[in-house]
Every structure is written in structure tokens, then in C-alpha cells.
C-alpha positions as a printed Julia matrix, in Angstrom:
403×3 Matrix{Float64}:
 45.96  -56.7   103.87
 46.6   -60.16  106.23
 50.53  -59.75  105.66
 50.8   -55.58  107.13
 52.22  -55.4   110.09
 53.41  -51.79  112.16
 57.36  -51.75  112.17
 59.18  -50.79  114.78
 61.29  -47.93  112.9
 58.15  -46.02  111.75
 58.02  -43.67  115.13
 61.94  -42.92  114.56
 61.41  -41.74  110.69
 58.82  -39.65  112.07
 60.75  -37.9   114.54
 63.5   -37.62  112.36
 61.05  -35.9   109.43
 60.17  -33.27  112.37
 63.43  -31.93  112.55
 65.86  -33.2   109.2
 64.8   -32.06  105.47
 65.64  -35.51  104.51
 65.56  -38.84  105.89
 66.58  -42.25  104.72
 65.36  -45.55  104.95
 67.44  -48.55  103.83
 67.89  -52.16  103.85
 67.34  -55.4   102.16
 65.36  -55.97   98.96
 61.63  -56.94  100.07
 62.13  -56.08  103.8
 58.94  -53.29  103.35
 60.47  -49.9   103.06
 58.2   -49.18  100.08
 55.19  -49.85  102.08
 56.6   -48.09  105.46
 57.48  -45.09  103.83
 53.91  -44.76  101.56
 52.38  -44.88  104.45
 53.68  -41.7   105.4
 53.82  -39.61  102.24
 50.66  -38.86   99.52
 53.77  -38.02   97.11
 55.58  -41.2    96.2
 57.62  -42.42   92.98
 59.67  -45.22   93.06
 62.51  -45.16   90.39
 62.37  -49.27   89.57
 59.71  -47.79   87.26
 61.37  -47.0    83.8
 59.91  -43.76   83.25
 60.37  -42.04   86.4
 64.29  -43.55   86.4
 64.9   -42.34   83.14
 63.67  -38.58   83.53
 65.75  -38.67   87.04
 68.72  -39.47   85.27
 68.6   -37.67   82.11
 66.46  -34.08   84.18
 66.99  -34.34   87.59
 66.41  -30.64   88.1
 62.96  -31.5    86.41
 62.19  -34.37   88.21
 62.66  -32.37   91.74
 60.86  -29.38   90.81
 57.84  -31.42   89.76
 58.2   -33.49   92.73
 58.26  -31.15   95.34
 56.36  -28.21   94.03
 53.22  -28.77   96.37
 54.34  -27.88   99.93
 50.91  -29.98  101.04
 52.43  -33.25   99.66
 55.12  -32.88  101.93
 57.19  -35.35  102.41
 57.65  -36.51   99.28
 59.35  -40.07   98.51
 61.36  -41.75   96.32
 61.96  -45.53   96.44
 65.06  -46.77   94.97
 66.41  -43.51   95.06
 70.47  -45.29   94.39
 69.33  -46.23   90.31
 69.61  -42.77   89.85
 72.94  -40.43   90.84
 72.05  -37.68   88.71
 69.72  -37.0    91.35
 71.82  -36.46   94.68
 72.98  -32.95   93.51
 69.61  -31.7    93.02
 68.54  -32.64   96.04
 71.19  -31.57   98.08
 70.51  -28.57   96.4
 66.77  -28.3    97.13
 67.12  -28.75  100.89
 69.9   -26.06  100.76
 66.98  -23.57  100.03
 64.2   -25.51  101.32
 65.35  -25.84  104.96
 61.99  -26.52  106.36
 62.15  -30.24  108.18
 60.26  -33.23  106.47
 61.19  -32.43  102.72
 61.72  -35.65  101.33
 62.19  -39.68  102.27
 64.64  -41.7   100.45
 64.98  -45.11  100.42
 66.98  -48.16   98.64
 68.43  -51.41   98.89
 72.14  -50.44   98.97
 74.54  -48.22  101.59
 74.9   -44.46  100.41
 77.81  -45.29  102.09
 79.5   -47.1    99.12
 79.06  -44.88   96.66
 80.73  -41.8    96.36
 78.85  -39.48   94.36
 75.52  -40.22   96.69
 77.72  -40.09  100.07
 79.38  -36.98   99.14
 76.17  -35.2    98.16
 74.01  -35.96  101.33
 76.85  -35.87  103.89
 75.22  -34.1   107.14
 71.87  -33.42  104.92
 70.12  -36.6   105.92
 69.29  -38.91  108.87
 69.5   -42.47  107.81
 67.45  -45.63  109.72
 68.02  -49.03  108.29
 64.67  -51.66  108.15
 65.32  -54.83  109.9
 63.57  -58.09  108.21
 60.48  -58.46  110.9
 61.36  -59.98  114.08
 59.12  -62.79  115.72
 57.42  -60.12  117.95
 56.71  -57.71  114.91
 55.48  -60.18  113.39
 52.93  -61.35  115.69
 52.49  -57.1   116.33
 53.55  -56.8   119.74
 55.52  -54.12  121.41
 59.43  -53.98  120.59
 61.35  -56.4   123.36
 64.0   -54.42  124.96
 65.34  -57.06  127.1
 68.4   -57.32  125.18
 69.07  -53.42  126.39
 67.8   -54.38  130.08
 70.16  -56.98  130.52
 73.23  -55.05  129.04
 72.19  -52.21  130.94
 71.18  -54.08  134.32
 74.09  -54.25  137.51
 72.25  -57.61  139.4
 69.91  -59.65  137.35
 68.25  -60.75  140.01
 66.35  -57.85  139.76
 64.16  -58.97  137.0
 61.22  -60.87  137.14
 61.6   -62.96  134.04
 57.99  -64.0   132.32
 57.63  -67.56  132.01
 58.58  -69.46  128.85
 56.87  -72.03  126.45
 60.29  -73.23  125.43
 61.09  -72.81  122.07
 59.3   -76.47  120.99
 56.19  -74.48  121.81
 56.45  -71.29  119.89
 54.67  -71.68  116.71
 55.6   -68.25  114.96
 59.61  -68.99  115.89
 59.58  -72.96  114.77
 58.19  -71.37  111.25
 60.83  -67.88  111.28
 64.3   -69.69  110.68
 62.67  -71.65  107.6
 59.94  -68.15  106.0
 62.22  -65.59  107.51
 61.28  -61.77  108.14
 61.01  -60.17  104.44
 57.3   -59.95  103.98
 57.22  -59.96  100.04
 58.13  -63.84  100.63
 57.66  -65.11  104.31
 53.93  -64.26  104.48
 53.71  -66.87  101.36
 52.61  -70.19  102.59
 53.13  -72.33   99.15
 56.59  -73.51   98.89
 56.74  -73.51   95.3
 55.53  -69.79   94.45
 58.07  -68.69   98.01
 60.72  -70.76   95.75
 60.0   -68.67   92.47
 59.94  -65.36   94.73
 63.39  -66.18   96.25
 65.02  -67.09   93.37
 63.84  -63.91   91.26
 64.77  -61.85   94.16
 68.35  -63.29   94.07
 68.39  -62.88   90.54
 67.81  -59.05   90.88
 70.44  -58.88   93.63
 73.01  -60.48   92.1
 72.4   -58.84   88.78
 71.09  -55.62   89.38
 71.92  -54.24   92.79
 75.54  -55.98   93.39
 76.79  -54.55   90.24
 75.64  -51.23   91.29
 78.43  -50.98   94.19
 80.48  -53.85   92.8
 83.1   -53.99   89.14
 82.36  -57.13   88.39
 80.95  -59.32   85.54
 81.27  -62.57   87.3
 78.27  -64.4    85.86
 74.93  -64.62   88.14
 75.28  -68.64   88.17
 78.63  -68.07   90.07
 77.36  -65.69   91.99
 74.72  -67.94   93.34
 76.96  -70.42   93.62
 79.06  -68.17   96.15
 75.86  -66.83   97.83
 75.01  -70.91   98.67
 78.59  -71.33  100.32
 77.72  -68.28  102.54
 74.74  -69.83  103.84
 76.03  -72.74  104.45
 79.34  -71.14  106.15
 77.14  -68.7   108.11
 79.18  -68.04  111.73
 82.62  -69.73  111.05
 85.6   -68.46  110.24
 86.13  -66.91  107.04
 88.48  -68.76  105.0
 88.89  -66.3   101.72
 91.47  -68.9   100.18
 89.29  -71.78  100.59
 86.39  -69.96   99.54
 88.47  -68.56   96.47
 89.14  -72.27   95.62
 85.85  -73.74   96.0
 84.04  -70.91   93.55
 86.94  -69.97   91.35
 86.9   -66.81   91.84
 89.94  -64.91   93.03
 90.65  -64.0    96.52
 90.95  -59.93   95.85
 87.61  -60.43   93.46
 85.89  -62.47   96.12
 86.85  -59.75   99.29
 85.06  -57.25   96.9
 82.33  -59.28   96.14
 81.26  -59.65   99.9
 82.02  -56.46  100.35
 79.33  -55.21   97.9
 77.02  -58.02   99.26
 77.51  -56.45  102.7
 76.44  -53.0   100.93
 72.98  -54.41   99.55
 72.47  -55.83  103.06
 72.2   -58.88  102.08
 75.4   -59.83  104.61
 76.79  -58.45  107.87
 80.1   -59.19  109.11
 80.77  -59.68  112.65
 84.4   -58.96  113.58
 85.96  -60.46  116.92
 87.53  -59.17  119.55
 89.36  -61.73  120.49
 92.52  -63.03  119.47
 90.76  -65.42  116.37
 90.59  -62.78  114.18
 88.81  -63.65  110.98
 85.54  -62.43  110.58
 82.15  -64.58  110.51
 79.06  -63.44  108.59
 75.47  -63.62  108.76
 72.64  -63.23  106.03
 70.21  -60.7   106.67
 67.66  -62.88  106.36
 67.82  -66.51  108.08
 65.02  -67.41  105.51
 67.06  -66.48  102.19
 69.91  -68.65  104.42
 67.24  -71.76  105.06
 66.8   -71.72  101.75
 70.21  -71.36  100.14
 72.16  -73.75  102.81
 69.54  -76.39  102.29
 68.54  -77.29  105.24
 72.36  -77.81  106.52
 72.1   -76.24  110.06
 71.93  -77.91  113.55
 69.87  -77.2   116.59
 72.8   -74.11  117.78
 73.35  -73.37  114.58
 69.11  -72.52  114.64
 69.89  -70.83  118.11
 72.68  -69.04  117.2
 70.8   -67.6   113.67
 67.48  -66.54  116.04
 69.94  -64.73  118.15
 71.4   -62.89  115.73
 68.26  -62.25  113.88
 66.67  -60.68  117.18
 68.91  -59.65  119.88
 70.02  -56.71  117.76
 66.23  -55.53  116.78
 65.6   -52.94  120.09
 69.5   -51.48  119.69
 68.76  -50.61  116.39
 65.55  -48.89  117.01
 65.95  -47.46  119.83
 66.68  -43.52  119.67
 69.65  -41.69  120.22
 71.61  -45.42  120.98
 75.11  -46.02  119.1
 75.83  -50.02  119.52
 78.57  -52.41  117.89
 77.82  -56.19  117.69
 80.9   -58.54  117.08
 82.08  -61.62  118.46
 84.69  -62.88  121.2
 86.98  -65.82  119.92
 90.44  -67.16  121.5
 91.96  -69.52  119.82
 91.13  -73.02  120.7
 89.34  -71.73  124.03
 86.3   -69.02  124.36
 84.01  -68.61  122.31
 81.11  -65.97  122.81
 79.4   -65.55  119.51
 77.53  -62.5   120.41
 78.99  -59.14  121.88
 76.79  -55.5   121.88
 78.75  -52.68  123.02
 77.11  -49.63  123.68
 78.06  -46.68  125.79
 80.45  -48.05  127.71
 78.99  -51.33  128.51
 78.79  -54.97  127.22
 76.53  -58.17  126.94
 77.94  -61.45  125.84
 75.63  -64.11  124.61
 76.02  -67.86  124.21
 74.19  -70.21  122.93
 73.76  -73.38  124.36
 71.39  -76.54  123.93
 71.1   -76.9   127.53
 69.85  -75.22  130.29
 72.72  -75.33  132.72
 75.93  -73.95  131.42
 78.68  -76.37  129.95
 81.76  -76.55  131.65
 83.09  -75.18  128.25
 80.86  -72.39  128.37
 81.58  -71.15  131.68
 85.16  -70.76  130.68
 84.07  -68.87  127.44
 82.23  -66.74  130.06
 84.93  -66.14  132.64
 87.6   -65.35  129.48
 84.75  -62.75  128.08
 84.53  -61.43  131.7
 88.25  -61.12  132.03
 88.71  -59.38  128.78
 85.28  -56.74  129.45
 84.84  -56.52  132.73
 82.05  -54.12  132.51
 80.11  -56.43  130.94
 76.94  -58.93  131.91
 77.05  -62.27  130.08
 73.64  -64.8   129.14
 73.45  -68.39  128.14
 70.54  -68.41  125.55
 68.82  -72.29  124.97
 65.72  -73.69  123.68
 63.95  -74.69  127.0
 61.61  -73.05  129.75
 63.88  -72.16  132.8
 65.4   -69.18  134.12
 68.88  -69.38  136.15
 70.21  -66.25  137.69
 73.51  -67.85  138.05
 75.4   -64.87  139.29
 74.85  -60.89  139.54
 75.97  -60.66  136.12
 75.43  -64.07  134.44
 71.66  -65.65  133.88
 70.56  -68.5   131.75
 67.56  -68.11  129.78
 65.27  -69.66  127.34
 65.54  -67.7   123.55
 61.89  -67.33  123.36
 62.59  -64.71  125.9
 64.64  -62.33  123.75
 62.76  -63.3   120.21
């Protein structure tokens, strides 16, 4: 089919099947982990069909056995694996005997994580990988770009030899990504009615089906989308939970659980700072469910600043054996650095800026981030074609480069 594309994580869920009886693979709704994972397996159920979710909750015990009886159909799958509980048991107690690696693949929309029976069960048992929506290179099937780990990793940019840049005016595939985003069910659909209908059935099955899986609540689904239209519009500023509160009428503790159970379906991520702003921000996982729920109501760095977060994080989370943190680095009233990875020891601050050289305002974000990580190398990210090494540990670069 036109829309397949090879993902990135696919070599680490095979490595991990050569040496873990179970491995996971989790993330948003539509971002392809049924068609990643039957792509690896002959032996594949998914439990959003009735029948199968019904015997896994009411004969688990069955519903392994049956499953797993022919060693040749190993690994065998099951998609949506979270709609039924019952099951966890049972398969923690299958790979106690079995202990041969590649046993089974599990994947689902929400974090084992936040519920207990699941995270108790599989503790140690399983190696989990989360799927990222497709980035711009994925999507136009070309190797993963680690430059992101290159520059937090590198002691003198002007080592590199940067490849030239179209300037983001040029790039066809990233003008279209903020506005079809990376979930292939929807972004590889060209009419903008029938992507409409997809999107809004999709958030109907969030709100209504998954949320309430990890989340007490019986908020109705119009509020709900009502609150999930506010977040895209509010993506990267300060989180205001009283104004928020106000604005949907919903209550403050009721609305910090909400988000925290939206956060658990990936459809949000939190970015904590480091600095001494301390509310969080938050990002949808996908900048095309956020085109299309804000409305349109982002500026040129607000498009910048969503790209960046949509991509810069891509190689840390696929690359093996690599623990990373992303956050953010606010003062009050002075820096502001609206990306920060950490990992092993170092640091890379990103800013994004419409122009090429460096605002005065940004170069004091920069020297305040330097001052507060020293070990850290710091980029200015904008939409043009130049590169500017501007120090050992400072370079300006066009977005395309990272995308």
C-alpha cells in the first residue's frame, strides 16, 4: 500500500524479541502499531474485536493456551492488549514457564504504567518501546536523523559539515506535516472532509473509550472536546489549571486528572522546566490532531516550535540503550529555552527563532541556559537556509536540518 512506510522502532522490537519473552509497543491511537507489529508475527488478535475481548476477559487461561500453543507462530500478538486485565496474570504466568525470548508482543494505546493491575503483573517481564507519530524523514523513508544526538554529544561544532538547506519555504513534505500530522490512519488522507470525519471519530473513541479506561470520570465527551480544543490552542504556555478550570467548568482537582489520563493515552506530554517558571507546558502528540483542534490559531514560532518538538526527540527515542529527559528552561520574565534533552550527563538547549542571527533576547536566554548547565551545547533553530557556528558550543541552523 502507497501510505506503508518502515518505522524507525521496528529494528529495536526485534532486538528486544531476541532476548525478552515479551515486548511492548505503545502509543497513540492510529500511530501504526497494529501494522508494525503484524508485520512481525503470523499469530495476531487484536482485542477491539468483540469476540476475542470477551473470551480474554471472561477465560484468559483459554485465550493464552490457544494463543500460544504453536511454538512456530512465535511471537504471538495482541493489539489492544489494556481492554482486557484479566489477561496480565496469565501471561505473566506463561512467560514464567515459557522463558524462551520472543513469546509474545503487546501493544495499546494507553501507559501500563497507569494501571495497576497491568503494571504490577508485567513489572521486569517486558521491554516496552513507545511509536512516535512519523517524522518528516520517515515519512519520506529515509534513514533516522541523529543530528539532534550529534550536536548534544559534539565538544566544537565546528566540526560538522552541515548539508545545505532549502529553507523551510522549500520543503514540501514539512509545509504539509504541521497541518496532516504523523498518524498514518489520517495524514496519508488527502480529502479534507473524510480526514475531518477520521479525526473526529478518533477523538470520539479517545475521549470515550480509552480516557475512561485510566481516568474516573463521566464528564460528558462534548466537554471533553471542549477541553481537548483549549489544549491545542494553549500548546507551550504556561499551564494555568484555574483559568482552565474556569473556562471548561470543570474543577481544578477533576481537570489535573483529566490531563493526567490524557497524558496516559499519549495523546499529551508535559514538559516540566527547569527553571525558576515552574508550571508545566504541554504538547499534543500529534501537531495534526493540534492543527486541527486549535483552528488554525498558531504563528510562524509557534509552527517552529511544534516541528521541533515533533522531531528533535525522534533519534533519542529510538536509539538503543539511550535514557533522555526533554523539558524546558524558563526564568521568570528573562530566558526562555523551550527545548532541553538531557542525557547521560550532557545537555542541548534549543530555541526557536524566526531569524537567522540570534536576537539580542535570545542570546541572553542562551547565556542564562549556559550558566545554569554548563555542560551543555545550545542551537537557534529558524526557517531559513544558513548555517552560523557562532561559538564552540552555540550554532544557528535552519529546522529543515533536524526534521
Amino acid at each position: 500500500m502507497a501510505h506503508v512506510r518502515s518505522r524507525y522502532l521496528e529494528p529495536l522490537v526485534k532486538q528486544g524479541l531476541s532476548h525478552k519473552g515479551i515486548v511492548g509497543v505503545f502509543g497513540h491511537r492510529q500511530v501504526g502499531k497494529t501494522t508494525l507489529i503484524e508485520g512481525l508475527t503470523q499469530n495476531y488478535v487484536t482485542l477491539d474485536n468483540t469476540i476475542q475481548r470477551e473470551k480474554a476477559n471472561q477465560i484468559p487461561e483459554e485465550f493464552i493456551s490457544e494463543l500460544c500453543k504453536n511454538s512456530d507462530l512465535l511471537p504471538a500478538a495482541i493489539d489492544e492488549c489494556q481492554l482486557a486485565p484479566p489477561l496480565f496474570p496469565e501471561i505473566k504466568d506463561y512467560v514464567r514457564v515459557h522463558k524462551k525470548p520472543g513469546q509474545m508482543i503487546l501493544s495499546g494505546s494507553v501507559r501500563f504504567s497507569s494501571r495497576k493491575a497491568i503494571r504490577e503483573s508485567l513489572t521486569g517481564r517486558m521491554l516496552s518501546y513507545e511509536l512516535l507519530p512519523f517524522s518528516v524523514s520517515e515519512l519520506e523513508e529515509k534513514p533516522i536523523n541523529r543530528l539532534g544526538i550529534d550536536l548534544l554529544q559534539s565538544k566544537d561544532f565546528r566540526q560538522f559539515k552541515f548539508k545545505p538547506a532549502k529553507g523551510l519555504d522549500r520543503h514540501p513534505t514539512a509545509t504539509k506535516y504541521l497541518s496532516l500530522g504523523g498518524l498514518p490512519g489520517i495524514c496519508f488522507v488527502r480529502n479534507p472532509r473524510d480526514r475531518k470525519d477520521l479525526i473526529e471519530s478518533q477523538l470520539d473513541l479517545i475521549l470515550d473509550r480509552d480516557l475512561r479506561l485510566v481516568c474516573d470520570t463521566d464528564i460528558p465527551l462534548s466537554q471533553l472536546k471542549i477541553l481537548v480544543r483549549l489544549l491545542a490552542q494553549n500548546q507551550n504556555k504556561s499551564l494555568n489549571y484555574t483559568e482552565f478550570s474556569r473556562k471548561v467548568r470543570i474543577s481544578t482537582p477533576t481537570l489535573k486528572k483529566i490531563l493526567t489520563g490524557l497524558e496516559a493515552i499519549f495523546f499529551i506530554r508535559f514538559l516540566y522546566s527547569k527553571g525558576n517558571e515552574t508550571k508545566p507546558v504541554l504538547f499534543l502528540e500529534d501537531q495534526g490532531e493540534a492543527s486541527y483542534l486549535a483552528g488554525g490559531r498558531f504563528d510562524a514560532v509557534d509552527d517552529l516550535e511544534r516541528l521541533a518538538f515533533a522531531h528533535i526527540r525522534v533519534p533519542f527515542a529510538y536509539e538503543t540503550g539511550l535514557t533522555y529527559e526533554i523539558s524546558q528552561y524558563r526564568q521568570q520574565g528573562r530566558a526562555y529555552v523551550p527545548f532541553v534533552i538531557e542525557s547521560e550527563g550532557k545537555g542541548l538547549g534549543l530555541i526557536c527563532s524566526l531569524e537567522t542571527r540570534p536576537s539580542l533576547g535570545a542570546i541572553r536566554s542562551a547565556a542564562s541556559f549556559k550558566n545554569q548547565f554548563p555542560n551543555s551545547n545550545l542551537v537557534f533553530l529558524h526557517p531559513g537556509k544558513e548555517v552560523d557556528v557562532i561559538s564552540a558550543d552555540q550554532v544557528s541552523l535552519p529546522i529543515e536540518l533536524i526534521l
